[in-house]
N, C-alpha and C positions, 0 to 999 in steps of 0.2 A: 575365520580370519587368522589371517599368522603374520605375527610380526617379524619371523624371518625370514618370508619369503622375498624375492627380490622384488622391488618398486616398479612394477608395469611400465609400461614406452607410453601407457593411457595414461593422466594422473593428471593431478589438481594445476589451475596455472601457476608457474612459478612467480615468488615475488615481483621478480624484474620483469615479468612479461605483463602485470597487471597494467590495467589503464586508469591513473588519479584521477583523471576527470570526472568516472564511472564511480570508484569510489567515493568522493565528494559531493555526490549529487545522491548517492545513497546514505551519506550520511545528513546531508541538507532533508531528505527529508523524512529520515528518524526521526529530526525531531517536528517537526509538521505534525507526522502519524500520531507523537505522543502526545502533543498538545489536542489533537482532538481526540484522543481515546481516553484520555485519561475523565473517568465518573465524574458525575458532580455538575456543577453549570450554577447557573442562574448567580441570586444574592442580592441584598438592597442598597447597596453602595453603589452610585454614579458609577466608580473604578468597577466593581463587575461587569454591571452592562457593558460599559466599554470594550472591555475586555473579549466578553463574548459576542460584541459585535465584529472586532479585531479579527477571532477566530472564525467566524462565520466566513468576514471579508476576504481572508487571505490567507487558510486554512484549508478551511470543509472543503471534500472533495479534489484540492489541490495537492495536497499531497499521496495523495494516495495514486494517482496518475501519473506522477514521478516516479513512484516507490514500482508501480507495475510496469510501466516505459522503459525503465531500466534492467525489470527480468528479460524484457524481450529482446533488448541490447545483448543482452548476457548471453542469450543462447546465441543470436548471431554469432557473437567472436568466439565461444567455443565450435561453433559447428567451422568456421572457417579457422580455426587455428587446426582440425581435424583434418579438414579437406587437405591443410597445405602441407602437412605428414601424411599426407595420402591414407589414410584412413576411415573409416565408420565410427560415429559416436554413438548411433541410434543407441545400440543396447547399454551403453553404459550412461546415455543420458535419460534413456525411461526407467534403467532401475533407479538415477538418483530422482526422479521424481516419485516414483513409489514412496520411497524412504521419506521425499516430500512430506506427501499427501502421511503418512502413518506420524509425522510429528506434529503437522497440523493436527489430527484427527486427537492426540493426546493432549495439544496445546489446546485446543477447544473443549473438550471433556474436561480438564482436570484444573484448568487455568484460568482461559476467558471465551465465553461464547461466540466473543467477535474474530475470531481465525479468519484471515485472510491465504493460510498455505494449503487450505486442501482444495481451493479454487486452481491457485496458482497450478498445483501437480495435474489437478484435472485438465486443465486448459492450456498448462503447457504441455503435455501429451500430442496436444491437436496439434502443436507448433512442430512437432515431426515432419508433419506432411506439408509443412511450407515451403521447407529451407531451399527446393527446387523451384520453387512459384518464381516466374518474372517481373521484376521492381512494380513494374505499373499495374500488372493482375493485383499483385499485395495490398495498394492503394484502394483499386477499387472494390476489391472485398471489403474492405477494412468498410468503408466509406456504407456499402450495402449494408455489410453488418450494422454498424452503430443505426443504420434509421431502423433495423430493424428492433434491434433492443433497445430503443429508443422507444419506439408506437409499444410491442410488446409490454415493456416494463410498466408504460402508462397505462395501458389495459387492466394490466395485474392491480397496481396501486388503486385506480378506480373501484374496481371488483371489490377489492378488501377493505376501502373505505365506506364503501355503500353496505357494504356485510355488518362494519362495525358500530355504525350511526345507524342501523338498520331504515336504511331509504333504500324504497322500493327501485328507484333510478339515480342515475348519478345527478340528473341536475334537480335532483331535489334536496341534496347535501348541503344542509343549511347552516351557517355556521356558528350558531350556537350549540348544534351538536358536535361539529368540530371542535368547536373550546371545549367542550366537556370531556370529548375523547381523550385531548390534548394533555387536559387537567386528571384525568384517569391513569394514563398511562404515564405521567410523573410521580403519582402517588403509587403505582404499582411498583414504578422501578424504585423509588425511595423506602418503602417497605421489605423492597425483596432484598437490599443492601443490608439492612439494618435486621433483618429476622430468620432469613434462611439458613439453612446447616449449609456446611460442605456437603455433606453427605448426600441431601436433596439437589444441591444444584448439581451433584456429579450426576447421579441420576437419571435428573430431566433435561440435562446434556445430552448423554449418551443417547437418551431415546431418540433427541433431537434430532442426530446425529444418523440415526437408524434411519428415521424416517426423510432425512435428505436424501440419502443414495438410494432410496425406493423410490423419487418422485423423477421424470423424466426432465422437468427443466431444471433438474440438478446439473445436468449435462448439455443442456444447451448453450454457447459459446456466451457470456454477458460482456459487458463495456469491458473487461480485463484481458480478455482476448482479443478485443479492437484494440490495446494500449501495447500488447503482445507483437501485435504485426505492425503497430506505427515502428515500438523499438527495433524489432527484424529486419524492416527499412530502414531504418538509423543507422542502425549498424552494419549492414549491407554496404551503404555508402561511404562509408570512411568516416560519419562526424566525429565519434566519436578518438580514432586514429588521427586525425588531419582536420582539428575543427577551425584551421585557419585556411583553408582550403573550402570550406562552407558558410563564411562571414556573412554570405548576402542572403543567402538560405536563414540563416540564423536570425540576422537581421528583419526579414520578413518574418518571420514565429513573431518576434516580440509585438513587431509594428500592427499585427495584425490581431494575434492572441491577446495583448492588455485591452484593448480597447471593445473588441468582442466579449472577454470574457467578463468584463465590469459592466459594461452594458446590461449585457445575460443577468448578471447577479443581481443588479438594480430592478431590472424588470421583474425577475422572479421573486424579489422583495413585496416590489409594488401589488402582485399579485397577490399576494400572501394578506399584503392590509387588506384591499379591496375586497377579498372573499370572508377574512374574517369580519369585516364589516358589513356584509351583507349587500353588496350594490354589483354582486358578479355570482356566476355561478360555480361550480367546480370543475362541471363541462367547459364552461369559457373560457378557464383558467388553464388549459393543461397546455395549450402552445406555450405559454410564459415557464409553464415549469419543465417542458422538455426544452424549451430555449434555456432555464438555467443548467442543468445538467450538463447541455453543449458549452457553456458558457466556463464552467470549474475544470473539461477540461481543455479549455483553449488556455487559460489565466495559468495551470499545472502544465502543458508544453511552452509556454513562453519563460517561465519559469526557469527551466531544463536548457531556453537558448541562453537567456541571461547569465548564468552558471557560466556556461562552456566559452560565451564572451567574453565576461567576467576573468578566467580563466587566463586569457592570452595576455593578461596584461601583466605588467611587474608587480603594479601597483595590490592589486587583488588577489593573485596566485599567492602569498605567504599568509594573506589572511584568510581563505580559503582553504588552505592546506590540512588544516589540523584535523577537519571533517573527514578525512579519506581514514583515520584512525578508525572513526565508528564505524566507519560503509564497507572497510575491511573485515569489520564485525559484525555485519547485519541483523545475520539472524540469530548472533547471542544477545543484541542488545533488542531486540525485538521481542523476543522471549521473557529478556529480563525488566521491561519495562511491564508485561502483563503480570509477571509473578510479581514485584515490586506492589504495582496501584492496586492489584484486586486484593494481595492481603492485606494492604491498607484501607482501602475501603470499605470492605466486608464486613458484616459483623462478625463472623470469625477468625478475624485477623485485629486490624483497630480499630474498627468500625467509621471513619473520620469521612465517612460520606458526607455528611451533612456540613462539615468543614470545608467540603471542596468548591467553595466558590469561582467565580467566575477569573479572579483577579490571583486568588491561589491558585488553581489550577496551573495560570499562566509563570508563575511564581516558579512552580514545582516541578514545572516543565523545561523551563530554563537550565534550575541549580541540578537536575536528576540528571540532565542530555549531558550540560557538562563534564558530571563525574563520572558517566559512561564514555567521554569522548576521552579523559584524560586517563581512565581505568584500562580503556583499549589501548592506547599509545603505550602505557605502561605493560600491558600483557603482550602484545604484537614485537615489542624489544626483546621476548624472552623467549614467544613462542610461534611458529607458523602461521597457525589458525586460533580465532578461535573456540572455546568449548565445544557449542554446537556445531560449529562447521568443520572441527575435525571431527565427532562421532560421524557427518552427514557425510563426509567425503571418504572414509573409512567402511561406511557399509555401500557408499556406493562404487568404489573399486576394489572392496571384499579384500581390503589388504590395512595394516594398521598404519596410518601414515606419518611420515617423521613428525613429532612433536617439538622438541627445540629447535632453534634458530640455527643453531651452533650443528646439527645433525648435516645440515643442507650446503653448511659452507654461506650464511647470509647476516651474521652476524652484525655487520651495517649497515645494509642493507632492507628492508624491511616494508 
């Protein structure tokens, strides 16, 4: 890289041509991600449970359908901001996916095992060979896809349920072996928090790590590459450009996605009692829990219309607004939210695992999001990008790119 060479005709979007909507909804659900990733859970106070029924209700799974909706947004408007400079972005959009996939693969080794970016590079790779697909082929791929990683997924989970209760068939999964799995693998994760080296989790990362890109359904398209082609549609259409121009579209997501997706949730509840109590099997149970899965994400797209409605009014775009600070940061504050909890969690950091209740978590999810959202306002006034999305966008146009604000002529702009 050479920082004197001149700035490419390719290159990052400019401030002014960004779209707040997109940021906003990426910072809405920063904090979603963080409140449910962040360790810890349970506790005997009424206010825990709550709490972590809160996040089950109107969390799990929800945000993360936002979070990956909005990559497939993202590639849309870069490939069509491409097309209308008459150009090709392919090669400069899969090497920034490479560069992706090699920060995930370090955020996951060295940081937290739950990386959600070396999925993202892999699967958005596949989204190359879309961006020519016709509106309504996109639809019904999208649609084929999900039942099939839908049935797939539930096969798999069956499989390794019946592995780990050792039942010879699935509908012999009886649920007191389930409680005891359940109660295993809490004590495994509460012990591995509180006693492991770094040095061992790096490790048996990295094996991990090995041994995902040796198995072939590493690379099989999962629900993130269905949430990839809903956004590529999205963005295809204008909502995100023109979401007053798609009011009754939008208006259908909510009408339809709340009330489906609460449904789902309740259902997939009610299955949960019913099997742990013994009056169903885990065979009879699996329409309830691929109907919740459907269900987190109808409740995470209705969500996404809410926003953009939300959006057009007076009333709600100023308080709204501040969000596009963090979603202008995504993947510094995504990064720095795993480096933050896990070396507070860990025993090799403060070990405060056992601290992270239900009601704290929720706590610390709040006052952390905040001072990321007000720490990015404060850096985004001085600086273009940032941290990691200017290393990211620097090795992916192999040119070092303007750092201050003041370099760009944007100085109010921002």
């Amino acid at each position: 890289m050479d920082s004197a060479s001149p700035i490419s005709s390719i290159g990052p979007t400019a401030p002014a041509e960004r779209i707040d909507s997109l940021d906003i909804l990426r910072g809405f659900a920063l904090f979603g991600i963080l409140w449910a990733n962040l360790p810890g859970g349970g506790g005997l106070s009424p206010l825990d449970a709550i709490s972590d029924r809160m996040e089950a209700f109107l969390v799990r799974g929800k945000f993360f359908t936002i979070f990956t909706f909005a990559f497939g947004v993202s590639f849309s408007l870069q490939f069509d901001r491409a097309a209308k400079q008459g150009r090709s972005h392919v090669t400069y959009y899969l090497r920034r996916l490479c560069f992706l996939f090699l920060i995930g693969v370090c955020h996951c080794v060295f940081v937290w095992d739950g990386d959600i970016l070396r999925s993202y590079a892999l699967f958005g790779a596949y989204l190359v060979a879309m961006h020519r697909v016709p509106q309504k082929a996109i639809l019904a791929l999208a649609l084929c896809l999900y039942s099939m990683v839908l049935i797939g997924g539930e096969i798999s989970l069956t499989r390794r349920i019946s592995r780990e209760t050792s039942a010879a068939q699935s509908a012999r999964i009886d649920p007191t072996r389930l409680r005891e799995r359940r109660q295993r693998m809490i004590a495994e994760e509460a012990q591995s928090y509180a006693t492991i080296s770094y040095q061992q989790l790096v490790h048996n990362r990295w094996g991990e790590v090995r041994e995902s890109l040796g198995r072939g359904r590493t690379y099989f398209p999962d629900s993130s590459f269905v949430l990839f082609l809903l956004g590529l549609w999205a963005g295809r259409c204008g909502v995100f450009r023109d979401s007053c121009s798609h009011r009754r579209l939008l208006r259908r997501v909510v009408l339809w996605g709340f009330p489906v997706g609460l449904t789902l949730y309740f259902g997939g509840e009610f299955q949960r009692y019913l099997l742990y109590a013994g009056h169903i099997t885990w065979l009879n149970g699996s329409p309830l829990r691929v109907g919740a899965d459907i269900g987190q994400m109808a409740q995470g797209l209705a969500y996404v219309a809410v926003i953009l409605l939300l959006l057009e009014t007076k009333r709600w775009y100023p308080r709204l607004n501040p969000l596009r600070w963090a979603g202008r940061m995504a993947l510094t504050n995504y990064l720095m939210q795993s480096l933050v909890f896990t070396v507070a969690a860990y025993g090799y950091g403060l070990g405060l695992y056992p601290m992270l209740t239900g009601s704290i978590r929720l706590l610390y999810a709040v006052l952390f999001f905040t001072a990321q959202a007000l720490l990015s306002r404060w850096w985004l006034t001085r600086f273009r990008f940032g941290p990691a999305e200017w290393l990211w966008r620097s090795l992916t146009y192999w040119n070092l790119q303007p750092w201050r604000v003041s370099i760009v002529g944007h100085v109010g702009h921002v």
